[in-house]
N, C-alpha and C positions, 0 to 999 in steps of 0.2 A: 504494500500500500504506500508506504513512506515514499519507497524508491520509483515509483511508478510515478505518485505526485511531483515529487522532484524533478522529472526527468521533464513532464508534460506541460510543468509549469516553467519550465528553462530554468533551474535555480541550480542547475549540473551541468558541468561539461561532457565532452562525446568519451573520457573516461570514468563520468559517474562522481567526479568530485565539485562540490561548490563552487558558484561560481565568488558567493562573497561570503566566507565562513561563520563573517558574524551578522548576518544577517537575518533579522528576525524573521524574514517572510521564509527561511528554509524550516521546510515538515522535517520532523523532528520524532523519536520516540523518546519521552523521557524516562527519566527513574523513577520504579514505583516508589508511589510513599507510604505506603502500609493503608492505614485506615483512614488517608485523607486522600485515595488515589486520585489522578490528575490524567486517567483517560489516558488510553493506548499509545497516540499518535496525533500529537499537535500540529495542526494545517490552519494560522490564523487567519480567519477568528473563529476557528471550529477543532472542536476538541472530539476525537472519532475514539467510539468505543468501537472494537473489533474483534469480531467471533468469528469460527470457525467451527460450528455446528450444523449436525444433520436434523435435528427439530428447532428452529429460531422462536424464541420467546421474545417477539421485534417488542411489545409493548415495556416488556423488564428490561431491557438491553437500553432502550430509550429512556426511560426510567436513570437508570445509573449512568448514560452520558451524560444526563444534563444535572445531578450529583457531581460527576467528575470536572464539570464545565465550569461550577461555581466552586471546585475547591483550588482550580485552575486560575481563576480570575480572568476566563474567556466568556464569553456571549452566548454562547452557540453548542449546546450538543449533538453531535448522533450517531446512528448505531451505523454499521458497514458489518454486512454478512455478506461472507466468502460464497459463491456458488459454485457446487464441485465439478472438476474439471473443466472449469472455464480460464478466460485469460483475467487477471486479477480487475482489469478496465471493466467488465461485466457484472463487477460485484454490485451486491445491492446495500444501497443508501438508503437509512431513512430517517423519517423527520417526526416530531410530532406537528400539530395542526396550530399549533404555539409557535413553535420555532419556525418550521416553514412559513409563517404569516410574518413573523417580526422580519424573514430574511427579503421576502418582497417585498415587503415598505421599503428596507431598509435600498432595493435594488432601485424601489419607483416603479416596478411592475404592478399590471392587473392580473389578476387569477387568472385569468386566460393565458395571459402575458406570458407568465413565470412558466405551469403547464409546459406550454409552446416548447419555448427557449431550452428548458430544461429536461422534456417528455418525463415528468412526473405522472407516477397513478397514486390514486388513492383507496385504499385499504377501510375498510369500515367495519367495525368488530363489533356489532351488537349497538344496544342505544347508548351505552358506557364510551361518552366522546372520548376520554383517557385512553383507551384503546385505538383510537382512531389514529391514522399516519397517512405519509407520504412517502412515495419510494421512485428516487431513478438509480440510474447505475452512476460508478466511477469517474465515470468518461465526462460523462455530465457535469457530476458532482462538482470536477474538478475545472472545469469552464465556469462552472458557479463562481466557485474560489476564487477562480483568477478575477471574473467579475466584478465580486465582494471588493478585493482587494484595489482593484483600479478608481476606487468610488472613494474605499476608505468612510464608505458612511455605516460603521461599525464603533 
């Protein structure tokens, strides 16, 4: 994931090394910190928790990104589930209906807008909105980022 977003957001050169070492915009996996974790893999302003499971519990996983986001001092959590034997760019992102709302203000999109741009679906789990998300892939995900980032309105 790290090295996938590095590469696709140009923050690497053509041997994989930064282009500017201190540079906060490079995705990053930090050190856990016990019982205040701080989320898998820091991509500002989005703090991605990351599983690698054959039954996803997307609503729990979302859950403790956005736990790890505030222990983080980042904005933004969410979950990224590996899908198996795919290319790591196919994984699946998701949002709650919180965070995905705050990310499209924050872009100046309209629902349709964002959708579009980004081919988000939406997931609906009963009448419990808490359960409810939003899911694109990687690939996407990570056009977002770059997105986010060139706005700076985070």
């Amino acid at each position: 994931m790290r090295n996938y977003m590095n590469k696709a957001l140009g923050l690497v050169n053509e041997f994989g090394k930064f282009v500017d070492i201190f540079s906060a915009l490079n995705v990053r996996r930090p050190a856990q910190e016990g019982a205040a974790d701080v989320g898998d893999v820091h991509a500002v302003p989005f703090i991605l928790e990351c599983k690698n499971v054959k039954s996803p519990a997307v609503p729990t996983f979302l859950r403790q990104a956005e736990v790890e986001a505030r222990h983080a001092g980042f904005p933004y959590g969410v979950a990224v589930v590996k899908v198996p034997r795919m290319n790591v760019r196919r994984g699946k992102v998701h949002f709650t209906v919180r965070t995905w709302t705050r990310v499209r203000r924050a872009l100046g999109l309209t629902t349709q807008q964002m959708r579009d741009a980004y081919g988000f679906a939406v997931s609906l789990r009963g009448l419990d909105s808490g359960k409810w998300y939003l899911t694109t892939d990687v690939e996407a995900f990570t056009r977002l980022v770059a997105d986010m980032r060139k706005g700076r309105s985070y």
